[in-house]
C-alpha positions as CSV (number, residue, x, y, z in Angstrom):
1,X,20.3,-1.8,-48.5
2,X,17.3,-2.6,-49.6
3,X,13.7,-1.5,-47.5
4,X,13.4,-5.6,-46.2
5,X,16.6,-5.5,-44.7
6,X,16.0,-2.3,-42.7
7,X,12.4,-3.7,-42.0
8,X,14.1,-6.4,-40.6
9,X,16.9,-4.6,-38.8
10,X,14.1,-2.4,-37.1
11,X,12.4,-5.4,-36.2
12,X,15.2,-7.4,-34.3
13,X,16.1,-4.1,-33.2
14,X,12.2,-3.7,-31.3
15,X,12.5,-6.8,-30.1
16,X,16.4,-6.2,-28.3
17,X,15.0,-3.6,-26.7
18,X,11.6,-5.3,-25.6
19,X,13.7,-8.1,-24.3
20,X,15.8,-5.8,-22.3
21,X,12.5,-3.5,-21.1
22,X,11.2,-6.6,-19.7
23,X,14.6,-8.1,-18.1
24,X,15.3,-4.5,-16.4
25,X,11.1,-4.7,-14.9
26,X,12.1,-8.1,-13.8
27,X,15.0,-7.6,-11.9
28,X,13.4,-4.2,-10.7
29,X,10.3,-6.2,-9.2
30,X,12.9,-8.9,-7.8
31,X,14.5,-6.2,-5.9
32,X,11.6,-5.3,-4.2
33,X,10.7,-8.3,-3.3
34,X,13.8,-8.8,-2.1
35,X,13.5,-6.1,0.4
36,X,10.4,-6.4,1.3
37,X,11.8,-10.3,2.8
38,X,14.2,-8.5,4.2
39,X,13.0,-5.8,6.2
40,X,10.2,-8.3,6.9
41,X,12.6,-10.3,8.6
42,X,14.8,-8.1,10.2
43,X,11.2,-6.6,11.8
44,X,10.7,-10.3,12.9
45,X,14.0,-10.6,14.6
46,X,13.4,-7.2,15.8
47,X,10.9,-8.1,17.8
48,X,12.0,-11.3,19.1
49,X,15.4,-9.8,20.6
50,X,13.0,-6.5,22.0
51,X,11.2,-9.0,23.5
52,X,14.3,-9.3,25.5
53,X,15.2,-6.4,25.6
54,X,19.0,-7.6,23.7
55,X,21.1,-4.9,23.3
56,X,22.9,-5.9,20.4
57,X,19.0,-6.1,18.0
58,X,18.2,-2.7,19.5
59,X,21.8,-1.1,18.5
60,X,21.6,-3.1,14.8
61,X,18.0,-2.1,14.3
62,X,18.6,1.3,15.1
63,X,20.1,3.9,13.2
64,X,22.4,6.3,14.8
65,X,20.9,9.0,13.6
66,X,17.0,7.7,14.5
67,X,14.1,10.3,15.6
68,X,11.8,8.4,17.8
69,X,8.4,9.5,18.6
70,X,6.7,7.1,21.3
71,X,3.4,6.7,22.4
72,X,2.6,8.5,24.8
73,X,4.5,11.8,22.6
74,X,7.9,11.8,23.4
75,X,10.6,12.1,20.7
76,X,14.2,10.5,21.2
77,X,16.9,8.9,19.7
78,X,18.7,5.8,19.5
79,X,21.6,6.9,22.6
80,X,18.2,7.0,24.9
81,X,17.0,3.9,23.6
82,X,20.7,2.0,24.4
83,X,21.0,4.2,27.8
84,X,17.4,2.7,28.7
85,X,18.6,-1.2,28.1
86,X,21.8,-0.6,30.1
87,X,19.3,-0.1,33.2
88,X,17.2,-2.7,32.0
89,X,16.5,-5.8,33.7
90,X,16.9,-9.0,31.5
91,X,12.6,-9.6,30.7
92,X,10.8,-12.7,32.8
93,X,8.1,-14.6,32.1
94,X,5.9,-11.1,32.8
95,X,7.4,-9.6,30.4
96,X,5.5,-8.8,27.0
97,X,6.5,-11.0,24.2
98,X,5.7,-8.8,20.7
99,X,5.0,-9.7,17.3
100,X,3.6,-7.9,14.5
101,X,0.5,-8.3,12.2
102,X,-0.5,-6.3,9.3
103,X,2.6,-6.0,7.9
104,X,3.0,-3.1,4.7
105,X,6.8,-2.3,3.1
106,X,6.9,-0.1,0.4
107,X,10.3,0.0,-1.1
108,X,11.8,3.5,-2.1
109,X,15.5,2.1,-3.4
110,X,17.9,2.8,-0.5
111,X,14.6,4.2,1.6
112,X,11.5,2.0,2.8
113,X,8.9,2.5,5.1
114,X,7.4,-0.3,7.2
115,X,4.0,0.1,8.6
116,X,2.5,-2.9,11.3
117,X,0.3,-3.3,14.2
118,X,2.6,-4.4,17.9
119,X,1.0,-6.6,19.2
120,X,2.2,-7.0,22.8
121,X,1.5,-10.7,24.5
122,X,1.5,-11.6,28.4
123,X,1.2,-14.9,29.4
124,X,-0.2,-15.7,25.4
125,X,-2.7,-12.7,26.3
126,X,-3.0,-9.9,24.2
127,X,-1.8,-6.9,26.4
128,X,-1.9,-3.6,24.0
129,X,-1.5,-2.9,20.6
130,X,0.3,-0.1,18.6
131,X,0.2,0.9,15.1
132,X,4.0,1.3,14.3
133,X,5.6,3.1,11.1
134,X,9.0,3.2,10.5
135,X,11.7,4.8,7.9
136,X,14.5,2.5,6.8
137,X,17.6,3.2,5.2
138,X,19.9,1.1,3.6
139,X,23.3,1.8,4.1
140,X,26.9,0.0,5.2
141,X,25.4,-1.5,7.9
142,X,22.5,-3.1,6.2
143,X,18.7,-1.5,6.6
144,X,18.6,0.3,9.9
145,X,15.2,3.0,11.1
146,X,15.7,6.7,11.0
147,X,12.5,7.5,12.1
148,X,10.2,5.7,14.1
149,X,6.1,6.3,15.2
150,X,4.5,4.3,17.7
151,X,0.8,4.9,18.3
152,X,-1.3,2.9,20.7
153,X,-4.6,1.8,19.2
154,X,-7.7,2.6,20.0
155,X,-9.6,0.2,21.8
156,X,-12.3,0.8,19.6
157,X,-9.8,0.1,16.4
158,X,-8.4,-2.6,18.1
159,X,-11.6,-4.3,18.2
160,X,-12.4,-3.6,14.8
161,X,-9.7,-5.0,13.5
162,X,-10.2,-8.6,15.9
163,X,-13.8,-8.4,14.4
164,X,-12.6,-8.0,10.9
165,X,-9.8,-10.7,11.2
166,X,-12.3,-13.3,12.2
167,X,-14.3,-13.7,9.7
């Protein structure tokens, strides 16, 4: 072999492996796109079946092995939740209706965690806020939270953050 052939062989050889560096960073930013849609929609569709209070979104959301902490400090996990919607009345029209702005996923692989702000509607009036985070896990039954922080805002955040969002 002469030195132009290996000069050459090195060459297409650089370029196999660029090609393939690039392809793998791709697909790798793909796939978390990917999940960020989906956990974004499954937070969506959270929301509108706790708005509710539907039994089947809380026991596919949840994980069975979830750690809740709520607001006001207590920490539980999902058989509390379920127990709670059996006693549940079916939600009226003065129920609150939630949504969630400020929406943050950062993709771990088979682990994400979802951060938000709940807002809670009444009659198309904002009633509270929270700032939510939550630990997802994919598994055999799809992404599902094992860990979940509710925090109600500040009123002094809270308006803050209207301020800032109306400029």
């Amino acid at each position: 072999m002469t030195g132009k052939t290996i000069g050459v062989r090195t060459w297409r050889f650089a370029c196999a492996v660029a090609i393939l560096l690039l392809t793998a960073q791709a697909v790798a930013q793909e796939t978390e796109a990917t999940t960020a849609d989906l956990l974004s929609e499954l937070l969506d569709e959270f929301l509108v079946g706790a708005s509710i209070n539907d039994r089947q979104t809380h026991q596919d959301f949840w994980a069975d092995d979830l750690i809740y902490t709520s607001s006001s400090g207590d920490r539980f996990g999902k058989a509390q939740i379920m127990s709670g919607l059996e006693s549940a009345a079916p939600n009226d029209s003065d129920s609150p209706r939630y949504s969630a702005a400020e929406v943050r996923i950062q993709d771990f692989g088979s682990t994400a965690v979802v951060t938000f702000r709940l807002l809670a509607h009444i009659h198309d009036e904002l009633d509270a806020e929270y700032l939510n985070t939550g630990v997802f896990r994919s598994g055999t039954s799809g992404w599902q939270a094992v860990a979940w922080q509710a925090t109600r805002a500040s009123a002094q955040e809270s308006d803050t953050e209207r301020a800032e969002g109306s400029d």
